[in-house]
C-alpha positions as CSV (number, residue, x, y, z in Angstrom):
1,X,102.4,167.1,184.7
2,X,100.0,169.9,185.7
3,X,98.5,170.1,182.1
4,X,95.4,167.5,181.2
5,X,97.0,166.9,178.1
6,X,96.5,163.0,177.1
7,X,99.5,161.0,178.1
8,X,100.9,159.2,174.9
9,X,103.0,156.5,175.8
10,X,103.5,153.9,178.9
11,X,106.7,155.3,180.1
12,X,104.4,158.8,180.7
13,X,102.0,156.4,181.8
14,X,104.2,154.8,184.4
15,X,105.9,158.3,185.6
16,X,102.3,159.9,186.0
17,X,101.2,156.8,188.2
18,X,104.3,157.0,190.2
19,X,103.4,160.7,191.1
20,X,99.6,160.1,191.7
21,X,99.9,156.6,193.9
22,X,104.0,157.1,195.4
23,X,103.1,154.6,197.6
24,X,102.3,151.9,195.5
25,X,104.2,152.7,192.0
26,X,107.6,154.3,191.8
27,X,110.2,155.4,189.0
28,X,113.3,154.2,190.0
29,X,114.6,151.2,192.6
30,X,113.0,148.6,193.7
31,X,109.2,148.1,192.8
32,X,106.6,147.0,195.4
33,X,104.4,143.9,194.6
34,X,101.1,145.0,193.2
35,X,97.8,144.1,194.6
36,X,96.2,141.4,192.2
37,X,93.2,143.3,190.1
38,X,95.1,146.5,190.6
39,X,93.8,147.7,187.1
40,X,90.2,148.1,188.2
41,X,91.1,149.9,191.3
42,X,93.4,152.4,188.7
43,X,90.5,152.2,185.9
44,X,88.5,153.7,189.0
45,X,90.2,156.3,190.6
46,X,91.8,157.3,187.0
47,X,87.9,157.2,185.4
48,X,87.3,160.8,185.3
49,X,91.1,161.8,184.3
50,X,91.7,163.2,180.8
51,X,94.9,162.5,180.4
52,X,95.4,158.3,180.9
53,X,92.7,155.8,178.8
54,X,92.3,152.7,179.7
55,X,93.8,150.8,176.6
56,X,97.3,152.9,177.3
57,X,96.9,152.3,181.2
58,X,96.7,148.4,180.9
59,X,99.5,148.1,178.5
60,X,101.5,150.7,180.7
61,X,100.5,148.3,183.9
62,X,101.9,145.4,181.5
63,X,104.9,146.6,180.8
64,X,105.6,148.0,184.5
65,X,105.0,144.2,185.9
66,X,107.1,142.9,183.2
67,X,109.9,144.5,183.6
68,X,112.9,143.1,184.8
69,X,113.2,145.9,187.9
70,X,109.7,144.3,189.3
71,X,110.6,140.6,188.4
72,X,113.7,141.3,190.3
73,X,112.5,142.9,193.6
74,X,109.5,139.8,193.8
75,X,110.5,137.4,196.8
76,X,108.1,134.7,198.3
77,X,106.1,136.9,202.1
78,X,106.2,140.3,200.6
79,X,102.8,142.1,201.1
80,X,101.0,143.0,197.8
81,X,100.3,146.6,198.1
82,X,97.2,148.8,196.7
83,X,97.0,152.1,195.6
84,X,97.5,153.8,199.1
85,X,100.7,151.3,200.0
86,X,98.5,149.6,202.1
87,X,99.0,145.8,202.2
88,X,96.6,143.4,200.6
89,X,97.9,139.7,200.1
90,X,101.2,138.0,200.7
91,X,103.2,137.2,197.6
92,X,103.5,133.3,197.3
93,X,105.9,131.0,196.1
94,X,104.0,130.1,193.4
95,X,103.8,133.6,191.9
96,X,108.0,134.7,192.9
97,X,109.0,131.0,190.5
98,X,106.3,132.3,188.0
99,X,107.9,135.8,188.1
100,X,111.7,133.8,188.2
101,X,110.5,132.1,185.0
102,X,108.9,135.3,183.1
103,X,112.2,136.5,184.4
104,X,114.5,134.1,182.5
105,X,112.4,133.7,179.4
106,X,112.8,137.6,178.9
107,X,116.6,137.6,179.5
108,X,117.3,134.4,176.7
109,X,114.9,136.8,174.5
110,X,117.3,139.4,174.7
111,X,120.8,137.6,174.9
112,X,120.0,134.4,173.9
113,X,120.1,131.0,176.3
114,X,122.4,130.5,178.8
115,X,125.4,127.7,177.4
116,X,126.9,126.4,180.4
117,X,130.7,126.0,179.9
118,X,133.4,124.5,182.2
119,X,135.1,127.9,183.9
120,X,138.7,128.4,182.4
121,X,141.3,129.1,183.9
122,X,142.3,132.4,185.1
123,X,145.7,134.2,183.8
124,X,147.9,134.5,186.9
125,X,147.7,138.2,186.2
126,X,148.1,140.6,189.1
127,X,145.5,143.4,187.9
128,X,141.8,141.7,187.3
129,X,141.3,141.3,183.1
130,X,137.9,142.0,182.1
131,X,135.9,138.9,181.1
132,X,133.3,138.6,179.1
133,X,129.6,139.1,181.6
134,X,126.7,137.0,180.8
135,X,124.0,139.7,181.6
136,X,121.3,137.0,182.4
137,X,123.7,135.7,184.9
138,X,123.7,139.6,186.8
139,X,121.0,140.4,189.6
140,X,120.3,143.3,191.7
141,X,122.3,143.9,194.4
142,X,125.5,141.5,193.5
143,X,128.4,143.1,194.3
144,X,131.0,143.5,190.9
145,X,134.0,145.8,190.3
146,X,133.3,148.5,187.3
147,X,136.4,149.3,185.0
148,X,136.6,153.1,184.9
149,X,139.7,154.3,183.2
150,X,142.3,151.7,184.1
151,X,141.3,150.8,187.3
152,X,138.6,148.6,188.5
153,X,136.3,150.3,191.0
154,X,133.6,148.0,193.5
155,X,130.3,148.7,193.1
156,X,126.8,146.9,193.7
157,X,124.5,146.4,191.0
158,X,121.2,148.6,191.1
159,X,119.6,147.4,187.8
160,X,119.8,145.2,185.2
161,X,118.4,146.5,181.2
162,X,119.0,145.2,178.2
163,X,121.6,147.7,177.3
164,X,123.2,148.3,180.5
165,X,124.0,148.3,184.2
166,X,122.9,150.8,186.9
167,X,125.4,150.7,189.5
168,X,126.2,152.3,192.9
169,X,130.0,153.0,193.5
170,X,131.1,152.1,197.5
171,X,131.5,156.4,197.2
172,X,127.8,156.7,196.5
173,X,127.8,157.7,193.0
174,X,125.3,155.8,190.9
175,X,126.1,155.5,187.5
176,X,125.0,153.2,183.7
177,X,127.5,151.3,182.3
178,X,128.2,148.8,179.8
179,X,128.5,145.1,180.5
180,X,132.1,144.9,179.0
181,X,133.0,147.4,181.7
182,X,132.0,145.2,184.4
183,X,134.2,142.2,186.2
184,X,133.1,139.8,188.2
């Protein structure tokens, strides 16, 4: 983004603050906890840059905290970091439930609450059936097997979205796929 032309949307937003501050913000994988009061620190280093206003930077800074990739990575003794990656703060308890609830409430938003149902049983089948996945049930890091063709392949969850999985095949391959692919 060599230009100075004005960034229009968050998602710019987000990449232009993930090339600026590396250390703090990044694009992809797990996010770092942000300082508390970051915005003023961004409002003030960004204050003489053309291309991010402030209205656009705190609802890009919004929607960065509030997505399911940072509400994910949050866990209770985690340094905050600033701008620079420095730390500035541990993360308390009080904030990782807060994050676990914003968490929850933004999952039932998008696939509705959670009806917990006695299991059934499994068909004695030899090859694993895909089941239905309950994507609010899904977190980073769980280990599932991804249907590709006919044959399940194991894999590790890398993100959760609405639409979709990121996964990492045991061969390295990352790769989006739908939630009827997966099994658990």
């Amino acid at each position: 983004m060599e230009n100075s032309e004005k960034l229009k949307n968050s998602k710019e937003v987000i990449a232009y603050l993930a090339e600026c501050f590396p250390q703090c913000f990044v694009a992809t994988g797990e996010a770092k906890p942000l300082k508390i009061g970051i915005f003023q620190d961004l409002a003030s280093r960004l204050t003489d840059d053309p291309k991010v206003s402030k209205t656009l930077l705190r609802t890009a800074l919004r929607q960065y905290t509030s997505s399911w990739r940072y509400l994910h990575g949050l866990k209770a003794g985690q340094s905050r970091v600033d701008l620079d990656g420095e730390p500035c703060g541990e993360l308390t308890q009080e904030h990782v439930d807060h994050a676990r609830g914003a968490l929850k409430e933004s999952k039932e938003k998008v696939f509705g609450p959670r009806k917990d149902k006695p299991a059934a049983k499994k068909p004695a089948a030899k090859k694993p059936k895909p089941r239905k996945v309950d994507p609010a049930a899904l977190t980073v890091e769980q280990n599932v097997k991804v249907l590709l063709g006919k044959s399940p392949v194991p894999a590790t969850i890398k993100e959760v979205t609405r639409d979709d999985v990121q996964v990492e095949l045991k061969t390295g391959m990352s790769m989006r796929v739908k939630f009827e692919h997966l099994i658990l």
